[in-house]
C-alpha positions in Angstrom: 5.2 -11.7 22.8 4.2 -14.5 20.8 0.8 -12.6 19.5 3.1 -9.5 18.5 5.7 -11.8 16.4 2.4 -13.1 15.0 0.2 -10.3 14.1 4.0 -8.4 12.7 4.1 -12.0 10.6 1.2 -11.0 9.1 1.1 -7.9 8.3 4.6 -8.8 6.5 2.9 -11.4 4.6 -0.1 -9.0 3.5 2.2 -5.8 2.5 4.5 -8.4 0.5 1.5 -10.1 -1.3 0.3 -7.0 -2.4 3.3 -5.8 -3.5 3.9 -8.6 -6.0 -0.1 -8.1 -7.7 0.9 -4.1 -8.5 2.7 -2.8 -11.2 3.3 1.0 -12.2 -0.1 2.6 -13.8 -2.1 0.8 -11.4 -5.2 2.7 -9.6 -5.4 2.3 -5.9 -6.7 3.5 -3.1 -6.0 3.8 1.2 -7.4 5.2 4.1 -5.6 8.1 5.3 -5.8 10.9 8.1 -8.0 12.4 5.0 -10.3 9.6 4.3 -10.3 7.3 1.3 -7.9 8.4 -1.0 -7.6 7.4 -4.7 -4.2 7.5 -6.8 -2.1 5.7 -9.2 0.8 3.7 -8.4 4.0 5.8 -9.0 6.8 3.2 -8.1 7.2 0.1 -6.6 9.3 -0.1 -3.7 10.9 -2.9 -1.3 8.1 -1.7 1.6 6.2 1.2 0.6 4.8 2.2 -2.7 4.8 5.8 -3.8 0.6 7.0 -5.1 0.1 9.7 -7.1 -3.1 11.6 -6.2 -2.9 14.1 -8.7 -1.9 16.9 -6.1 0.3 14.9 -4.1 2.3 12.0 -4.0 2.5 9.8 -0.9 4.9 7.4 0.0 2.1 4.3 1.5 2.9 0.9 3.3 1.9 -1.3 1.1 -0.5 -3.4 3.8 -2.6 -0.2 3.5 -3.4 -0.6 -0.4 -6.4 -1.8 -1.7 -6.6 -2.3 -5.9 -9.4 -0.8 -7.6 -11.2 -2.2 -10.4 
C-alpha cells in the first residue's frame, strides 16, 4: 500500500511540475496508442492539457508531456 501512495505521489508531483513550465503556443510531444505524437499546447488545465495535432486535439495527462525544443 505504501509503494502505491508513493509511486501515485509521484506521478502527482511530475504532472504538476510540468504543468507549471507550459504555457499556451508551446510544442510538445507524448506517446500515444499511435506512437510519438507532436502538437501544440491548446489550454492549460488543472490535470490534463489539451494538444493540438493539427487533425486532432487530445485532451493528455500532463505526466505524459515532454517539451520540445
Amino acid at each position: 500500500k505504501m509503494v502505491s501512495e508513493r509511486l501515485n505521489m509521484q506521478r502527482t508531483f511530475i504532472g504538476k511540475q510540468t504543468i507549471r513550465t507550459l504555457m499556451k503556443g508551446d510544442k510538445v510531444s507524448f506517446n500515444g496508442r499511435r506512437g510519438l505524437t507532436e502538437g501544440v499546447v491548446m489550454k492549460v488545465n488543472i490535470k490534463n492539457v489539451v494538444v493540438d495535432t493539427g487533425s486532432t486535439r487530445w485532451n493528455v495527462p500532463a505526466s505524459m508531456l515532454t517539451k520540445v525544443a
